[in-house]
N, C-alpha and C positions, 0 to 999 in steps of 0.2 A: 753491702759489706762483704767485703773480700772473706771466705770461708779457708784460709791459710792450705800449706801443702796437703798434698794425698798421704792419708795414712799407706803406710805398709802394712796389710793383711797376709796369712795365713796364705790363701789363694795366688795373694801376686809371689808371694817368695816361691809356691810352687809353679806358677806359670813361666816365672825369670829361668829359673833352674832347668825347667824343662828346655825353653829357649836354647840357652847357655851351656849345657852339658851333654850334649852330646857327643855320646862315643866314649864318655867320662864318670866315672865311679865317683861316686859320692861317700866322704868318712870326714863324720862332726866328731870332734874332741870335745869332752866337757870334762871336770870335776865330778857332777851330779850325774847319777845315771838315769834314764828315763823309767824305768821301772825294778825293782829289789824285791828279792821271795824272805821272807821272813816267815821263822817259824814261830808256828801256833798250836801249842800242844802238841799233839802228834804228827801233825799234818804241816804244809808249808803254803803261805799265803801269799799270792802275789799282791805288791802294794805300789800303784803309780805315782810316780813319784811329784810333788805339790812343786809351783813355782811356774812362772812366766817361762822364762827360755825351754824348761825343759817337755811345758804343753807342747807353745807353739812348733818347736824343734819333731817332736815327736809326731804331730800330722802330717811335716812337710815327708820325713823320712816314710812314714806310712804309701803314703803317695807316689816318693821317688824310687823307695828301697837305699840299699847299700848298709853301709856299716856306721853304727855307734861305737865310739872309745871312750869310755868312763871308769873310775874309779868302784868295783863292786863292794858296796858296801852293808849289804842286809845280812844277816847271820847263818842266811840259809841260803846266799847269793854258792859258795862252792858247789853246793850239793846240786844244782841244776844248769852247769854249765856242760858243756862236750870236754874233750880234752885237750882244744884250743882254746877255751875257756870262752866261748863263744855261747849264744841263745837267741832263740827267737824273738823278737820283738813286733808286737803287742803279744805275752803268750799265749794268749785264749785265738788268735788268727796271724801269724807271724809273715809282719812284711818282710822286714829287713832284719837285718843282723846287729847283735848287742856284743860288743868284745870287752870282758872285764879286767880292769888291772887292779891288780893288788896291790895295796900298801898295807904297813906295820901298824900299830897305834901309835908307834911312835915318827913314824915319815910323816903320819897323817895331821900329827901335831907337829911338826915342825913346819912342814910346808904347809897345811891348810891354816890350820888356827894359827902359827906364828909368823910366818913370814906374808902370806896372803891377806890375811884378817887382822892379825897385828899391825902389820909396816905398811901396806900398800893401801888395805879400804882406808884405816884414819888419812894417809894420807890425799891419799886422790880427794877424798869428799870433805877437806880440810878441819874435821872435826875438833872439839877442845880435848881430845886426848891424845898426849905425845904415840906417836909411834914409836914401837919398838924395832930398833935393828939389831938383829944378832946374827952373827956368823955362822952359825952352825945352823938357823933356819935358813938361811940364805943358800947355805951347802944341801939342804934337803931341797931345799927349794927348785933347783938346777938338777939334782939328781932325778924328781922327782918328775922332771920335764921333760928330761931327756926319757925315759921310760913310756910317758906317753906318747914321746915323738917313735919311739920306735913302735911301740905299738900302730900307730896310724902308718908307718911304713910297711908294714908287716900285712896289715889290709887290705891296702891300694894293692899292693903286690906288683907283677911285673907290667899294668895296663896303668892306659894315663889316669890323674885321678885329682877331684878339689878336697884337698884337705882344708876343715872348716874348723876354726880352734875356737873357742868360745871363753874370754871372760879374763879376770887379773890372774889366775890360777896358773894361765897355762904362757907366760910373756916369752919366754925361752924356747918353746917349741918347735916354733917356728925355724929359729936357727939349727938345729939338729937335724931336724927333718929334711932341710936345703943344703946340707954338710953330707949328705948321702943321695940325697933322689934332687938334684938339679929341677928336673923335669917336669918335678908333679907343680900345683897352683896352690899355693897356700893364703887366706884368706882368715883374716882374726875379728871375731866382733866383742870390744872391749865395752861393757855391760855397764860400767860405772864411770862416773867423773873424770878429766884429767884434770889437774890443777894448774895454773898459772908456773911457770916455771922459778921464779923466785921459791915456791916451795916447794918445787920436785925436786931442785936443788940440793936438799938437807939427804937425800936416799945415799949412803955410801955405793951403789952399783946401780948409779943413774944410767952410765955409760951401757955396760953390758945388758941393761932391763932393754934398752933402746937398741940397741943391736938386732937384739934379739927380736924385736918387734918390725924392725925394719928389715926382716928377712920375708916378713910377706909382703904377698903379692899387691893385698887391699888391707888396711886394716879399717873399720867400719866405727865411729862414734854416735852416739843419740844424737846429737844437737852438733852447729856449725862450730860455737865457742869450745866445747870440747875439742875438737879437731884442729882447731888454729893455735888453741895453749898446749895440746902436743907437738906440734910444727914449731911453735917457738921456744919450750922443749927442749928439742930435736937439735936447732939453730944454738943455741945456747950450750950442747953437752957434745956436740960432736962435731968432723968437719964435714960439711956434707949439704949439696946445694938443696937449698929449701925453696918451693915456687909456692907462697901462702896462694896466689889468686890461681895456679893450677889446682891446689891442694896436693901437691906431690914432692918428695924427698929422692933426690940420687945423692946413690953412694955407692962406692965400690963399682959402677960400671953396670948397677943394675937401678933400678927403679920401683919404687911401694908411692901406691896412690892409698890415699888417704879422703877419709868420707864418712859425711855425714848422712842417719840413715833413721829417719822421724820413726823407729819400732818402737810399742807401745810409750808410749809419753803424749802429753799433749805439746809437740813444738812450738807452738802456735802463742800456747799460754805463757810457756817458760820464755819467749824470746821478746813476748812483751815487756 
């Protein structure tokens, strides 16, 4: 009985990277940040933060170093940064660097809760509740993008560097960050579903989400059928040579490979 592909562990992402990166700064983008100080009575308590991407994200960096870019979110996140809003990460033995960006409660609902979690998770995971599309999260949405792309510029600094975006949060990023640093690698691993394009269809800024993704370098899916209903997509919403059996997209004189990438799921079950 054939035992299906190799998991990707913890271990091969660090051993790839080490391979791969040489001479090269490491800076993962997320939404979530890997760990938040929260106060507790008088005192302030570091709390790790729960969820899949941001364990496994969190040992490779231990291992590689370099820079986290997240959203500081814990109530006592200000009170323990530097004055580049910067901290150590893990901070009881600090490998690598944590870079916090701020947003309002109200950026944070419009890009997190509305435009991300309203309009994009129902869609991608084609759920029975309508997405919401509104303008003004769509506009926080893109402002909100752009600020973490600058932040991961602002990191990498003047050496080469893989910027690592993570997830539906950050689709725009990508294109900002390649609007100013050409040079650096930028790399997206989209965490959820994509849908069939008959219903990516329905997104009023199918076109610019897609741009905006197709400014990196790789962008990375769980499963193969993910990555072929973005490709066709892709074929459907823009002009722009699509190679389904390379898995790769040129446009504009440049080229984004696209790939699937069996991280925590059972592949094996789902393709049954």
């Amino acid at each position: 009985r054939s035992e299906g592909p190799p998991r990707t562990t913890r271990e091969d992402l660090v051993a790839w990277a080490r391979a791969h990166l040489p001479g090269r700064r490491l800076v993962v983008v997320s939404n979530r940040e890997p760990y938040s100080h929260q106060h507790e009575g008088a005192a302030i308590r570091v709390v790790r933060t729960a969820g899949g991407l941001t364990v496994a994200l969190d040992a490779v960096m231990q291992a590689l170093g370099g820079t986290w870019v997240a959203h500081g979110s814990g109530d006592a996140d200000r009170e323990t940064v530097d004055a580049q809003d910067r901290v150590g990460c893990p901070p009881e033995r600090p490998r690598y660097t944590l870079r916090r960006v701020w947003l309002t409660p109200e950026d944070h609902a419009r890009y997190y809760s509305g435009f991300a979690n309203s309009a994009l998770w129902p869609l991608c995971h084609v759920v029975y509740v309508r997405p919401r599309f509104r303008l003004a999260d769509w506009e926080s949405y893109r402002e909100v993008n752009r600020r973490f792309a600058d932040a991961a510029i602002a990191e990498a600094g003047d050496r080469p560097a893989l910027v690592f975006l993570q997830d539906y949060h950050l689709a725009l990023a990508a294109r900002f960050i390649k609007e100013r640093r050409p040079d650096l690698q930028v790399a997206m691993f989209w965490h959820i579903p994509w849908p069939n394009p008959e219903v990516f269809r329905i997104l009023p800024w199918r076109q610019e989400l897609l741009e905006g993704m197709l400014a990196n370098d790789v962008v990375g899916f769980h499963i193969r059928r993910h990555a072929l209903n973005f490709l066709d997509s892709v074929a459907e919403t823009l002009e722009a040579r699509v190679d389904a059996e390379r898995l790769a997209v040129d446009r504009g004189g440049r080229r984004t490979w696209v790939r699937p990438f069996a991280i925590s799921v059972d592949a094996e079950e789902i393709a049954a």
